[in-house]
VOPAGU-2260 file (C-alpha; in pm, 1 decimal, decimal comma):
REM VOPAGU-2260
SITE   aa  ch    i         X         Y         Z
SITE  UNK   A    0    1416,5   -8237,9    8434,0
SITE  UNK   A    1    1036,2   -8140,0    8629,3
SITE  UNK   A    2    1017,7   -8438,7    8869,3
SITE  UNK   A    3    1245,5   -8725,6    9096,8
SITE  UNK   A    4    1101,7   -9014,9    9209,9
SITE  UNK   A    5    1300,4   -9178,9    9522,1
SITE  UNK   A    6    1370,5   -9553,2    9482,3
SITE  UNK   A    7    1499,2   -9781,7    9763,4
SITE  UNK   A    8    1869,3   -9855,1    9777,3
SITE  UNK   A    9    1898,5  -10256,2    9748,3
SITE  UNK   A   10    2278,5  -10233,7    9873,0
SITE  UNK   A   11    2418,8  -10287,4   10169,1
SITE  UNK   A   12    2766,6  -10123,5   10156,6
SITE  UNK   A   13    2771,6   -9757,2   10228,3
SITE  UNK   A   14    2879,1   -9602,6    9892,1
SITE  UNK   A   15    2689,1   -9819,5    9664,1
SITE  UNK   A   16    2362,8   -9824,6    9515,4
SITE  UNK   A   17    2152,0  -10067,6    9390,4
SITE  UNK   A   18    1734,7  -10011,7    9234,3
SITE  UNK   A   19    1481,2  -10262,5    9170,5
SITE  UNK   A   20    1414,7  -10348,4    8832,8
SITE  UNK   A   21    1014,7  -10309,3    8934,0
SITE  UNK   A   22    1029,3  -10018,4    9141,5
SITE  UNK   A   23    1266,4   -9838,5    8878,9
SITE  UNK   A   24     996,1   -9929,1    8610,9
SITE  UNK   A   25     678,1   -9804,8    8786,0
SITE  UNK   A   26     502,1   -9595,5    8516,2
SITE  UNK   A   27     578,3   -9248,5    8564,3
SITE  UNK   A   28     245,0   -9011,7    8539,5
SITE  UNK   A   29     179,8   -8836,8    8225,1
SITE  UNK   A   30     276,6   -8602,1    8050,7
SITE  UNK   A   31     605,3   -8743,8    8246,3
SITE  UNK   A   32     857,3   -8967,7    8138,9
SITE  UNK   A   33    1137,8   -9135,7    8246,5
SITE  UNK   A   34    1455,7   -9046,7    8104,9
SITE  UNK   A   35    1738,0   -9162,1    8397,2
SITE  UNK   A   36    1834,1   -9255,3    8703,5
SITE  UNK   A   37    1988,1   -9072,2    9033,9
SITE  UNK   A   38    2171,7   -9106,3    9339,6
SITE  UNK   A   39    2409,9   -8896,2    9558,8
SITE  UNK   A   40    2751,6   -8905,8    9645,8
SITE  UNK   A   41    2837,1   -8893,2   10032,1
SITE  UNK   A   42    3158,0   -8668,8    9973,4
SITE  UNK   A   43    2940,5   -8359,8    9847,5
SITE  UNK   A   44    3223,9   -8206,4    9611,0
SITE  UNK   A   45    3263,4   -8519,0    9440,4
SITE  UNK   A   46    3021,3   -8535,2    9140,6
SITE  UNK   A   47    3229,4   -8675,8    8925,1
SITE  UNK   A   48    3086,4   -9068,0    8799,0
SITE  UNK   A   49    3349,1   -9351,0    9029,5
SITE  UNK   A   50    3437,0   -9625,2    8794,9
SITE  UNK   A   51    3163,4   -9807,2    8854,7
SITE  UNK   A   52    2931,7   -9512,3    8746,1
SITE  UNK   A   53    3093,6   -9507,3    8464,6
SITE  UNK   A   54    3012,9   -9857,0    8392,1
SITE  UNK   A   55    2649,7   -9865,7    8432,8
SITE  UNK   A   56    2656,6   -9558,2    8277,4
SITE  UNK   A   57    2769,1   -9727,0    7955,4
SITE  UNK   A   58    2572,6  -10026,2    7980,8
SITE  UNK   A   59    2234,9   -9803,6    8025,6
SITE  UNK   A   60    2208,9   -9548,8    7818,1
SITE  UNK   A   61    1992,2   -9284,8    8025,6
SITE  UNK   A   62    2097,0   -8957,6    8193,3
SITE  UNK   A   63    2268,8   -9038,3    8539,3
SITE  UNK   A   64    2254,0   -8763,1    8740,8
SITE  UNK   A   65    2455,6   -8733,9    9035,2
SITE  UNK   A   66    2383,9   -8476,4    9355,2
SITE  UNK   A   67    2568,5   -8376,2    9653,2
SITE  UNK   A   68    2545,1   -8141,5    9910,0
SITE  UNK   A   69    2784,0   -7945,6   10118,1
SITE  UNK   A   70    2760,4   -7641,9   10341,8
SITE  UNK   A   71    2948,5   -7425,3   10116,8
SITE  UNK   A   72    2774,9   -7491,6    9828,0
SITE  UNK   A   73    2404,5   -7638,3    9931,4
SITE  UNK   A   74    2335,6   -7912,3    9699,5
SITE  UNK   A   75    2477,8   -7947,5    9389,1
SITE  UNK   A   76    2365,6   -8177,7    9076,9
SITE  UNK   A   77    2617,9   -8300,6    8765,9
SITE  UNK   A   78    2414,4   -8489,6    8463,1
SITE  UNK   A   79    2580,0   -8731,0    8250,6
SITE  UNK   A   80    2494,5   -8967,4    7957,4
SITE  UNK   A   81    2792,0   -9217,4    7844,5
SITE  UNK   A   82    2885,0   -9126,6    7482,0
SITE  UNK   A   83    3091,4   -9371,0    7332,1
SITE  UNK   A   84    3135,8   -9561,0    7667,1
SITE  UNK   A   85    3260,4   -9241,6    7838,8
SITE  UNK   A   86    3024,9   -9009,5    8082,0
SITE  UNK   A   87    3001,9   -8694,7    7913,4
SITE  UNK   A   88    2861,5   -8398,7    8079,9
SITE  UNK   A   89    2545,8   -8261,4    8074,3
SITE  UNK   A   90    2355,0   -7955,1    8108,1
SITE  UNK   A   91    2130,5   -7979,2    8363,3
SITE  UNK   A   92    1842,4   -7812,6    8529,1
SITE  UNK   A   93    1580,2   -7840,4    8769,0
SITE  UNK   A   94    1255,7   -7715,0    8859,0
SITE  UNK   A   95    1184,3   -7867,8    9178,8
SITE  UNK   A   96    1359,2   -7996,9    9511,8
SITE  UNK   A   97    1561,5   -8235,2    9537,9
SITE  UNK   A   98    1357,6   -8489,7    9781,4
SITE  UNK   A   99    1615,5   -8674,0   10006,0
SITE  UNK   A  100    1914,2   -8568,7    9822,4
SITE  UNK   A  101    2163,8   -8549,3   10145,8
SITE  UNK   A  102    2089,4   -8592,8   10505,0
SITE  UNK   A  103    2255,2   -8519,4   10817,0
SITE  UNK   A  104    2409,5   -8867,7   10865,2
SITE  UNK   A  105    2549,8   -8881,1   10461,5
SITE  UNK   A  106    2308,9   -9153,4   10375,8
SITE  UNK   A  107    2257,3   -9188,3    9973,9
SITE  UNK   A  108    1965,1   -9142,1    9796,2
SITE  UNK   A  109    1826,1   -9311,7    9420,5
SITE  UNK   A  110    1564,4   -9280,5    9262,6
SITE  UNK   A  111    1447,1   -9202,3    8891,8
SITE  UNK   A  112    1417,5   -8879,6    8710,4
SITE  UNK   A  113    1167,1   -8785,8    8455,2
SITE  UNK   A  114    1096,4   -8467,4    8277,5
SITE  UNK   A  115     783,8   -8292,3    8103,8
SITE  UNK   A  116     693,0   -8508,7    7765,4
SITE  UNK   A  117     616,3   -8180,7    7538,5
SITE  UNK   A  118     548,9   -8431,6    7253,7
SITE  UNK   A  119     246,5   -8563,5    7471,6
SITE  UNK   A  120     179,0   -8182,3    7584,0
SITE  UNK   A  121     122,7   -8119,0    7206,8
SITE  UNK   A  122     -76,8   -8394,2    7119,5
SITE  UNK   A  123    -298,7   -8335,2    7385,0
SITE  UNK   A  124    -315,0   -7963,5    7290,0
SITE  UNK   A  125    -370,1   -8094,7    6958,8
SITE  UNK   A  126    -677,5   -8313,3    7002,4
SITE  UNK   A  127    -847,6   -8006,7    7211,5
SITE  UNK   A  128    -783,1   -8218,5    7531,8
């Protein structure tokens, strides 16, 4: 993953999460693309997907990737995709910060990931562009 986009959270209870339809669409910029979805978990050890994770995971099939922060560990990311309507772990990297990803107060954060499109890169490469 190369880049996070923050999305509004649409929910008003304290450890849910909801994203706009339009705002999660919004084009990402090339050679980007989108490829999941994030949002923290207020307990910072807790990366594992609740139930309801679990769910949407299964009924969108994109990489969830869940971050938390404590001051033990600084902040920590987990990556899932549901695999046979189970979240399976991912390996997961990432090149840049995590904007927003836990505050003093606990507040969660969403938003969309994306990562480098190397087919594009290659194309592009390919055309002399």
């Amino acid at each position: 993953m190369t880049a996070l986009r923050p999305c509004a959270n649409h929910d008003d209870s304290a450890r849910g999460f909801k994203l706009s339809l339009d705002e999660l669409l919004q084009p990402v910029p090339p050679p980007l693309r989108l490829v999941g979805v994030y949002h923290t978990h207020p307990i910072g050890d807790d990366l594992e997907p609740s139930a309801l994770d679990a769910y949407m995971m299964s009924l969108h099939p994109w990489v969830w990737l869940i971050a938390g922060a404590t001051p033990r560990d600084g902040i920590r990311l987990m990556a899932y995709l549901s695999v046979h309507g189970r979240p399976t772990r991912l390996p997961c990297r990432f090149r840049a910060p995590l904007p927003g990803a836990h505050s003093a107060a606990g507040d969660a954060s969403e938003g969309v990931v994306a990562e480098q499109d190397h087919a594009a890169d290659r194309d592009q490469r390919d055309r002399g562009e």
